[in-house]
N, C-alpha and C positions, 0 to 999 in steps of 0.2 A: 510475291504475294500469292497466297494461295484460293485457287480457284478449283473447286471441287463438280467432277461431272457424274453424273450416274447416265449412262449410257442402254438405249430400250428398243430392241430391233422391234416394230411391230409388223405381221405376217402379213398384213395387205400393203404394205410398199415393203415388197420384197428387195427391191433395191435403192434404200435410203435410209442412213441412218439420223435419227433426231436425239437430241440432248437435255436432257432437266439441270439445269442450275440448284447446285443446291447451297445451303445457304447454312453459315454459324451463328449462333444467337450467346451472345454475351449478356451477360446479367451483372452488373453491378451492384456495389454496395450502397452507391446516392450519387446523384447526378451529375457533381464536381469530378469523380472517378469515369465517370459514362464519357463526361467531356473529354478528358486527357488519353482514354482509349482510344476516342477518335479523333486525336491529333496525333495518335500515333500509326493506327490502320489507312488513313486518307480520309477525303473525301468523302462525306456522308450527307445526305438529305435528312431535314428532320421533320419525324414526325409526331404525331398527338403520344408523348410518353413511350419513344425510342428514335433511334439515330436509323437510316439503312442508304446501302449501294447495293450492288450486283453479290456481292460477297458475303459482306455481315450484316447482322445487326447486333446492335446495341442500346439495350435499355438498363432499367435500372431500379433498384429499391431504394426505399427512404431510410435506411437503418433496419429495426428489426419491425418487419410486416406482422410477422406472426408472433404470441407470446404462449405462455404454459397457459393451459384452464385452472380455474380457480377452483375451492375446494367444493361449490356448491354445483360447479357442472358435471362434477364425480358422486352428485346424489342419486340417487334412486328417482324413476319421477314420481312415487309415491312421496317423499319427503321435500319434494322442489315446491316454493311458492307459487301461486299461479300470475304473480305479478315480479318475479323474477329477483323481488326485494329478500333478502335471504339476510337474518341476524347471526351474527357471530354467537355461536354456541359451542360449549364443551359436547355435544351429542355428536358433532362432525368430527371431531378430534381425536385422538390425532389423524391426519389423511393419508393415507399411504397410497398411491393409485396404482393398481396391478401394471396399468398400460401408461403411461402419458401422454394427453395430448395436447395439442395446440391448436390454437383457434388465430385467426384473422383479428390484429387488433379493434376494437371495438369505438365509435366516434369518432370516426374520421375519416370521413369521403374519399379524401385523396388518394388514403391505403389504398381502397376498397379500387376503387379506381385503377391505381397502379396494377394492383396484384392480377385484374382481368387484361390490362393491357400485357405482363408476361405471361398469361395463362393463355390468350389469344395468340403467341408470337411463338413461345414452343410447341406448341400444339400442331404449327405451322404443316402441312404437310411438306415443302420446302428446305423444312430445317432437319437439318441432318446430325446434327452437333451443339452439342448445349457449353458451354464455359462458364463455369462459377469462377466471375472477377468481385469476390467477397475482398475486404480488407485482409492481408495477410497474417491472420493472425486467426487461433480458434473461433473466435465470435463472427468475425469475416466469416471462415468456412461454416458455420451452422446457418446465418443468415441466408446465404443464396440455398444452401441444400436446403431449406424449408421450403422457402420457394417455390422451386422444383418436384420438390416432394408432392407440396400438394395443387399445384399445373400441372402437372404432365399425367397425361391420358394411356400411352403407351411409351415403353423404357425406349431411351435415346443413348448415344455415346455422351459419355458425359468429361467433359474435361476441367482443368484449373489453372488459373493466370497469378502466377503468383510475379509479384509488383513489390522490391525493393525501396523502388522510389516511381515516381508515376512521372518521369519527362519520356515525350516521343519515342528519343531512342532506345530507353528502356521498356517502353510497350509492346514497341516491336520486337524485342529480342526476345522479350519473354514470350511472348507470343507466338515466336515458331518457336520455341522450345516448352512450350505449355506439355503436361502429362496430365496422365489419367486419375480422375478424380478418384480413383479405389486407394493411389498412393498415400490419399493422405483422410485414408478414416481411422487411423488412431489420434490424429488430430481432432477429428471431426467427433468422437468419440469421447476424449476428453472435453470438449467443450459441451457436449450433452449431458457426460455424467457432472460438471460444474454446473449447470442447468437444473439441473435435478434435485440436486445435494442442497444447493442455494436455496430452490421453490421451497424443499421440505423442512428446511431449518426456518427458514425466513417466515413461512405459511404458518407452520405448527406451531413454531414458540412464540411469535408475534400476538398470533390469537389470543395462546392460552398464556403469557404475564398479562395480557392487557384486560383477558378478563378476568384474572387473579388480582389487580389493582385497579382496574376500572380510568385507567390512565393508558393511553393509544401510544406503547411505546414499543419503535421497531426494533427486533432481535434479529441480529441474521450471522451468519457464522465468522465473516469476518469483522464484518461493522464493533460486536461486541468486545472482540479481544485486543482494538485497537483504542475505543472508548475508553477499556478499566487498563492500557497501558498506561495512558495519561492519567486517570483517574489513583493509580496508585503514585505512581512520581507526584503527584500535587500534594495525593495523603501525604509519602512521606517529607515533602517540604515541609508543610503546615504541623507535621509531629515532630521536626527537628530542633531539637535544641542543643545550640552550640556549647561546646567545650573554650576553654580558656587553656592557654598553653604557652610557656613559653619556647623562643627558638634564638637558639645564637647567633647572631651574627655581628660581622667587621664592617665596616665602610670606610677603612684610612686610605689618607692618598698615599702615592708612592709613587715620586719622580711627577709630582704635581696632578698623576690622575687615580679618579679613585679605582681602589681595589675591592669589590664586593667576595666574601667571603662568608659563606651560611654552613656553618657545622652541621654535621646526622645528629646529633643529641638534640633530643627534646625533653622539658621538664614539665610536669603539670599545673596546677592553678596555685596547686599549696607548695609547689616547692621551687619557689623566686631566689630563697637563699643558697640551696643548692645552684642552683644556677650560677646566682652573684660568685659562689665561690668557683665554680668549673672555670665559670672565665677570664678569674683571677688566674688562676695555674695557667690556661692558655696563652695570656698572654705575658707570661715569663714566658713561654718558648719563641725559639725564634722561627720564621717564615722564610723559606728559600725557594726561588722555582728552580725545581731539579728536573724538568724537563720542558722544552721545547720543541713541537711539530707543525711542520707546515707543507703543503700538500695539492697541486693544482690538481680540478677534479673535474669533469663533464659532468653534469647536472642534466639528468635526464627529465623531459616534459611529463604532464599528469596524460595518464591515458585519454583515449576519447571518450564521449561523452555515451553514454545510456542515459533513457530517461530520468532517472533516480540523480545521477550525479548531475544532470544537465539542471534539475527542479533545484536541486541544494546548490548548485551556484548561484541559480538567479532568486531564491529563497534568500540567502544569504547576502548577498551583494547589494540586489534590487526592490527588496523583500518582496517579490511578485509570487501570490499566492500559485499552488501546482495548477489548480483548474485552471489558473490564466498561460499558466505556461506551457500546459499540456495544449491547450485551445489553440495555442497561437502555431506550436511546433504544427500538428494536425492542419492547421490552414496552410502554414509552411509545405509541406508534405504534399497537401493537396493542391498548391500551386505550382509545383513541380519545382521549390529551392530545395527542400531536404529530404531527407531519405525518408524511411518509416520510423516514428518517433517510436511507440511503444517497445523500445529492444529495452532487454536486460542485460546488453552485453556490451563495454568496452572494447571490444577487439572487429576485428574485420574479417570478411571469408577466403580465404585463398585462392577460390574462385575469381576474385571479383579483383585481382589484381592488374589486369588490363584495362578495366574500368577504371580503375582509379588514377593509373598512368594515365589517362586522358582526362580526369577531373583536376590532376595538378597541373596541366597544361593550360588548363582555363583559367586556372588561381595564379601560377606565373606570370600571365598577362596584365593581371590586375596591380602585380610590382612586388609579388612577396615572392621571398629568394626561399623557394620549396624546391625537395626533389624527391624524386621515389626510394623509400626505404622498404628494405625485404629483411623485414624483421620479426623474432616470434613476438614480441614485444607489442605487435601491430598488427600480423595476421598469425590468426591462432582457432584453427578452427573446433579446440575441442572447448574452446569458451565459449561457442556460439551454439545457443537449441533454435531459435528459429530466423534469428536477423543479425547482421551488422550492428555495430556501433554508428549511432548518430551523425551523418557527416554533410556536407554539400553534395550536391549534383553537379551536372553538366550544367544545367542552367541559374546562372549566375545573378542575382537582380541587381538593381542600382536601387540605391537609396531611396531614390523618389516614389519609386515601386512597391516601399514598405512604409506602412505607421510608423511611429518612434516602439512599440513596442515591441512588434514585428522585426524591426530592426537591430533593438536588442536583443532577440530571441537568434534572430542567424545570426548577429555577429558571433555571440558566443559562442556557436558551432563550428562558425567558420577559422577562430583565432583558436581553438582549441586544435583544428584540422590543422592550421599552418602548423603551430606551435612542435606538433608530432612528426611534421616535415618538414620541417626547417633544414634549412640544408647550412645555418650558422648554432654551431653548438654553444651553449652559457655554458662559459669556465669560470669555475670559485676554485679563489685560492680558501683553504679550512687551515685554520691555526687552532691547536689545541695545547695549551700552557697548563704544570700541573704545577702546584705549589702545595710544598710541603710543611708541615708545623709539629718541628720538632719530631720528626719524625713517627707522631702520634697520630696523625691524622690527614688525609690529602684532598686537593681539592681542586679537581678538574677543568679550568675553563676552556671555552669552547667559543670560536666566533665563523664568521665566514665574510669574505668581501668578492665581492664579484668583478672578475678580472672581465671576460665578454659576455654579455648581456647575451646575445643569440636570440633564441626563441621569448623569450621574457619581455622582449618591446614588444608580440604579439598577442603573447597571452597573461592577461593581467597586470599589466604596467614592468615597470621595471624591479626585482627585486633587492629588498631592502639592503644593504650591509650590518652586521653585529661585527662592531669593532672591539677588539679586545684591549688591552692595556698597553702600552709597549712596554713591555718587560721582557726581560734577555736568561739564558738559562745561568743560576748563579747569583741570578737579584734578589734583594732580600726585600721583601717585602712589610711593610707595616701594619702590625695587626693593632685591633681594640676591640675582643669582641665583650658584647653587650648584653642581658638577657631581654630579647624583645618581645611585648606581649602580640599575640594573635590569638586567634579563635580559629575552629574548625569549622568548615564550610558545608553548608545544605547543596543535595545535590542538585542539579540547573533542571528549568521547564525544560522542556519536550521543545525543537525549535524545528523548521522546516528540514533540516539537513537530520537533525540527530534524529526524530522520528523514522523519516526518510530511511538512515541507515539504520534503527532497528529493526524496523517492517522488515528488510533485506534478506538479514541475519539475525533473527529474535534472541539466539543461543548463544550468539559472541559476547565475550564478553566485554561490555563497554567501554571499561578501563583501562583494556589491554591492546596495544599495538601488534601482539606477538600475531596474531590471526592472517593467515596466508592469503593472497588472491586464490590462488585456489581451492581452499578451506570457504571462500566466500561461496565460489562458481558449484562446487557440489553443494551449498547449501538449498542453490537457489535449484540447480535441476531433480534434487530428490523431492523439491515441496515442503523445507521446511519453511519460506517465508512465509509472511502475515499477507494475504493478498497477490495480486500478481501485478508487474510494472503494467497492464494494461487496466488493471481494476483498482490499484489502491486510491488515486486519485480521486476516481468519484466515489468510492466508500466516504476516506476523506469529508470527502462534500456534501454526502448525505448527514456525516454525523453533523457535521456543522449546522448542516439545514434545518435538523431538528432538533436541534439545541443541546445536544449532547457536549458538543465542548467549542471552543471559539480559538480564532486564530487575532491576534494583533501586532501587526507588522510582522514578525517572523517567532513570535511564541503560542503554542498552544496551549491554553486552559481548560480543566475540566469545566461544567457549567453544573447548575442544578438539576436540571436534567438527567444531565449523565452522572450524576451522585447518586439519582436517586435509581434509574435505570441499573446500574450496576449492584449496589444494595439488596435490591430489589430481587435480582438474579439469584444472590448470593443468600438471599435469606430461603429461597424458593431453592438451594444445591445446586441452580442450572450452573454447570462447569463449562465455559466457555473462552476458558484461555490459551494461551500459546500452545500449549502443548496439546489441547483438542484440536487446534483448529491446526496445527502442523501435522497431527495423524491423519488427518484427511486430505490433506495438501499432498500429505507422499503418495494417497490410495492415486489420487488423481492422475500425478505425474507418472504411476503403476500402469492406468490405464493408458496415458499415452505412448508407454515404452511395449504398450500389448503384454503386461503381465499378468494384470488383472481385466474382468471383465467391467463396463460400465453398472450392469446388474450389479458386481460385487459390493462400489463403492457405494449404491444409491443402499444399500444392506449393511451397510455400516452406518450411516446415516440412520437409518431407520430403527436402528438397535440402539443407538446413543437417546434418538429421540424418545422412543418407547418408555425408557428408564426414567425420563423427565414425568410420563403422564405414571409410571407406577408406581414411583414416589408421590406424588401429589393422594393415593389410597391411604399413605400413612398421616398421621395430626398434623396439621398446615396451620396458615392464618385464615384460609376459606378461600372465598370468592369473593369481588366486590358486591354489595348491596346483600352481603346471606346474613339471614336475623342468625343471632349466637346466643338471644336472652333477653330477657326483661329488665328494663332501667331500670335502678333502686330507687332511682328521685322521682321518677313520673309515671312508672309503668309501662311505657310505648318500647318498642321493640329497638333494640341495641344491632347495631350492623356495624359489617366490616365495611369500611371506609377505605381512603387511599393510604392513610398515615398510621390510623390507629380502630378500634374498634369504639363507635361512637352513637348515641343517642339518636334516632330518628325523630326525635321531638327537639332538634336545634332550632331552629325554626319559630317555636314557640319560648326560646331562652334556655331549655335545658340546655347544660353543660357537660354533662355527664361522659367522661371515654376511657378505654383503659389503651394503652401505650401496646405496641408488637413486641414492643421490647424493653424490660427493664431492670437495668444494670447490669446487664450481659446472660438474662435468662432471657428467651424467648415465648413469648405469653402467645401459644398456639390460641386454634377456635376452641378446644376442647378444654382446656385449662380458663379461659374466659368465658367460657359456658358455664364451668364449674362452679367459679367464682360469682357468676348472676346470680345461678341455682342454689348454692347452699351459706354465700357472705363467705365464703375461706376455701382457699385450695389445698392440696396435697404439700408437701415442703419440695424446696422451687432451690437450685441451686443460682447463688449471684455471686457477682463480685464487683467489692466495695471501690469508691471513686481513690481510696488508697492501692488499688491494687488486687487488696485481700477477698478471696475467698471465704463467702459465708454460707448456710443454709437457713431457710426460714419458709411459714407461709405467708400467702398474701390476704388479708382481710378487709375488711367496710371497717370504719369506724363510722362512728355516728351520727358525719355528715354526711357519709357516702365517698368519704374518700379512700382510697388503698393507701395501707400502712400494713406495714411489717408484721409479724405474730410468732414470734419467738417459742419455741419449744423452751420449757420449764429446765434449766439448770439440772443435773441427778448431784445428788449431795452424798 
């Protein structure tokens, strides 16, 4: 244990020396963390909002204390309310703040409370050493550096507890082996410049669609590009229309079991007699299987679990939405059964291989035949940026220790963990049979039967067998092929896993197997994902929250909401998709590798945004509530509305509106101003519900409705 002295001769007892105790003050991220530090340090007394002995203390924040200032506390105090009520206006906008700053959450005692009980403890003149025990991860490290930042009166040694997983013996190890918190301000640095980049997307364009619609809809950089991913996959379900087609195939038996056999030709909707006749010549030829293989093979286990694959199992299996699963791992975590949930990474540290040879020792006990493998396969440290793959601890619970949900949540880790260790390998035997026709054609089949199950009784049940035919090399086989009607298939919702895997790798292509593990692991350290495994969860959950799109059982749907949110965007040019929000994903993970500065990326940000308000100088649909003109039917003033530009005499039965958009021309303010002011517009390019491109303008008829007005024929 370390006990720290500072030693002080003072001149009138010339001979005696005396001692000050001095003292390390740990800061946690929330009190469940505060607790498990001090079951790992010893013994502590507790007191009003920290833990202390002779040695440490230990207190603690509630999550994030402090948050960014809002746009109205970067006003002037010429321009500030004197009642603090401050209206969303385009005159604030866009906010770019020279400096940023943060203020102490606002409504809530307890903060306010906590932040003086750490302001009072490092200030301490006793305390010699500060420890930021933030959650391991950027957001962890900004949360205590705030903190600190703004308690502490004069600069202290500042250190970091960096926490794997939080039982006893791993507090303590980290613990003397804690460094100095200068090693990790590129981390700490990219968490401020995501901080920043977020405020100003999220502040700026939030404001300004919602006062362009007059409808309160959140814009934030990632929230949006995961909204219109769904939102397009729905479009194109609902615009698919299936083809008809036919496809050949056999079903005869042969030695009494059937032979399935599906030829590569396909015919279309109009050509069945083509077909009918293909499969007459077909079947004059004869079928032979001219080869047979067969082949025992070890069947290696799926890797371990990251949060992402860990959510798409139990998405998939148990259809347990991510926020429950995220929840339950984080309790897991903070009860000391699992490691740190939020990793993006399968693989384990090389480091951490004596640790693990004693977490299989605990799992051996339990009765599963595991041993240590020194595999890259399993420890691979260039697949790892900041944590481990998801695994058990030392401390092991019992069943009654966990919910039924909780307990779904670590079995899954834990049978994933045997499964990798298992010390009984699954042998399949693989038979592959090829059968030929006539030598015009061949046709591959393929089975597998599993000779030792192994690892497979642990990790999701036993697998299946694909029996193949008994047929021998030299059998002749019986064809009759058919032409059989199908149609072409719409492609499938967005479901927990598939979303899941394209947030990952937005760029891979979906269809295609050919995509590396390693092709994945550079995608995810350069920033091109959609979100990061610690934040996509509650984006996720936000969009849900606000009606953007909905989850049932394990499909997500676009909603109304987010039809119109995205539209919406789209009709305003805000570009907001994968490929934006991936260029600033790489500035970030720039700044974390210290290539870029945090200024840089918050300048990139600000240039993107800028373009949004410069466009907005050129003809738009307006503003909500901006007069555009004088009804024809009533005289009362015409405004932009949410939908369309509409009569402010609704109310009194006018009907009167003109559409944002019709037939694929866009009816700006100015062009519907024109149309108030003179009964007819300039000629408007459309295109008709066949397709066809036309020109024309738009006029009144003579009850006030908008109709067509053809330019005159030239003869």
């Amino acid at each position: 244990m370390h006990r720290g002295f500072t030693f002080v001769k003072f001149d009138f007892f010339a001979d005696k020396w005396y001692h000050i105790i001095t003292m390390i003050a740990i800061i946690a991220e929330k009190p469940s963390l505060a607790r498990n530090i001090v079951a790992g340090l010893g013994q502590m007394n507790k007191k009003n909002g920290y833990f202390e002995n002779s040695e440490y203390i230990v207190t603690w924040a509630f999550g994030h204390l402090f948050s960014l200032s809002d746009v109205e506390d970067y006003l002037p105090e010429n321009k500030k309310k004197s009642d603090g009520k401050q209206r969303w206006t385009m005159e604030n906008l866009p906010c770019f703040p020279d400096n940023f700053t943060f203020k102490l959450k606002n409504g809530d005692d307890g903060v306010k409370k906590q932040f003086e009980v750490i302001k009072s403890l490092v200030n301490r003149a006793d305390v010699t050493e500060i420890v930021n025990a933030g959650d391991s991860d950027r957001e962890g490290e900004i949360i205590v550096r705030l903190c600190v930042q703004n308690a502490l009166s004069a600069p202290k040694p500042f250190k970091r507890l960096w926490l794997p997983d939080q039982t006893p013996q791993t507090v303590k190890k980290a613990f003397s082996e804690r460094k100095d918190e200068g090693e990790y301000e590129n981390l700490a640095n990219e968490g401020f410049a995501r901080t920043y980049v977020d405020w100003l997307y999220g502040v700026n364009l939030t404001r300004f669609v919602t006062l362009k619609t007059g409808s309160l809809l959140r814009v934030g950089r990632v929230i949006v590009p995961i909204v219109k991913t769904i939102y397009d996959r729905d479009t194109e379900i609902e615009n698919f229309k299936p083809e008809v087609y036919y496809a050949l195939v056999s079903t005869e038996k042969t030695n009494g079991e059937i032979v399935e056999l599906t030829s590569k030709y396909k015919f279309n909707k109009d050509e069945k007699k083509k077909a009918e006749i293909c499969c007459e010549r077909m079947n004059k030829l004869e079928a032979i299987v001219t080869d047979k293989k067969s082949k025992q093979e070890t069947l290696a286990p799926g890797k371990l679990y990251s949060l992402t694959k860990l959510q798409n199992f139990l998405g998939k299996k148990y259809k347990m939405p991510m926020e429950k699963s995220l929840a339950i791992a984080q309790k897991l975590y903070e009860n000391g059964y699992l490691s740190y949930p939020r990793t993006n990474s399968e693989y384990l540290a090389t480091n951490e291989k004596g640790k693990f040879k004693e977490i299989l020792e605990n799992v051996k006990k339990l009765g599963y035949p595991v041993t240590f493998k020194d595999k890259k396969t399993i420890f691979d440290d260039s697949k790892i940026e900041s944590h481990s793959a998801l695994t058990p601890t030392y401390k092991i619970p019992s069943k009654k220790d966990l919910s039924d949900d909780e307990f779904t949540v670590y079995s899954a880790v834990l049978r994933r963990f045997v499964a990798v260790f298992c010390a009984e390998d699954c042998v399949a035997e693989k038979t592959e049979l090829t059968v030929s026709l006539g030598g015009k054609e061949d046709y591959v089949l393929k089975g597998t039967a599993i000779v030792e199950p192994g690892w497979t009784k642990f990790d999701g049940g036993e697998k299946k067998d694909k029996l193949l035919p008994k047929l021998e090399k030299g059998d002749k086989v019986n064809v009759n092929f058919l032409p059989v009607e199908k149609q072409t298939m719409p492609p499938k919702h967005y479901t927990i896993e598939t979303l899941n895997n394209y947030l990952k790798n937005p760029f891979r292509d979906e269809k295609s197997d050919s995509a590396s593990d390693d092709e994945d692991y550079k995608a995810i350290f350069k920033g091109l994902e959609l979100g990061t495994e610690a934040t996509r969860t509650g984006i996720i959950e936000n969009a849900k929250k606000n009606g953007y799109i909905s989850l049932k059982k394990d499909v997500y749907s676009i909603e109304r909401e987010g039809r119109y949110l995205i539209e919406q965007l789209a009709d305003m040019q805000i570009s907001m998709d994968k490929y934006k929000t991936s260029e600033l994903g790489q500035a970030l993970k720039k700044v974390f590798r210290g290539e870029i500065t945090v200024d840089d990326s918050v300048n990139m940000a600000k240039t993107a945004i800028q373009e949004v308000f410069d466009r907005e100088k050129a003809d738009t649909n307006g503003f909500y509530g901006e007069v555009v003109g004088k009804c024809p039917k009533c005289g009362k003033n015409v405004v932009r509305g949410k939908y369309n530009y509409g009569c402010s005499g609704y109310k009194d039965g006018c009907d009167f509106r003109i559409n944002f958009h019709i037939l694929g021309a866009k009816i700006t303010k100015n062009i519907a101003g024109e149309l108030l002011a003179n009964g007819v517009t300039e000629e408007l390019s459309f295109v008709s519900k066949a397709g066809k491109p036309f020109t024309s303008r738009l006029k009144f008829d003579e009850d006030k409705k908008i109709i067509f007005d053809f330019a005159p024929r030239k003869r």
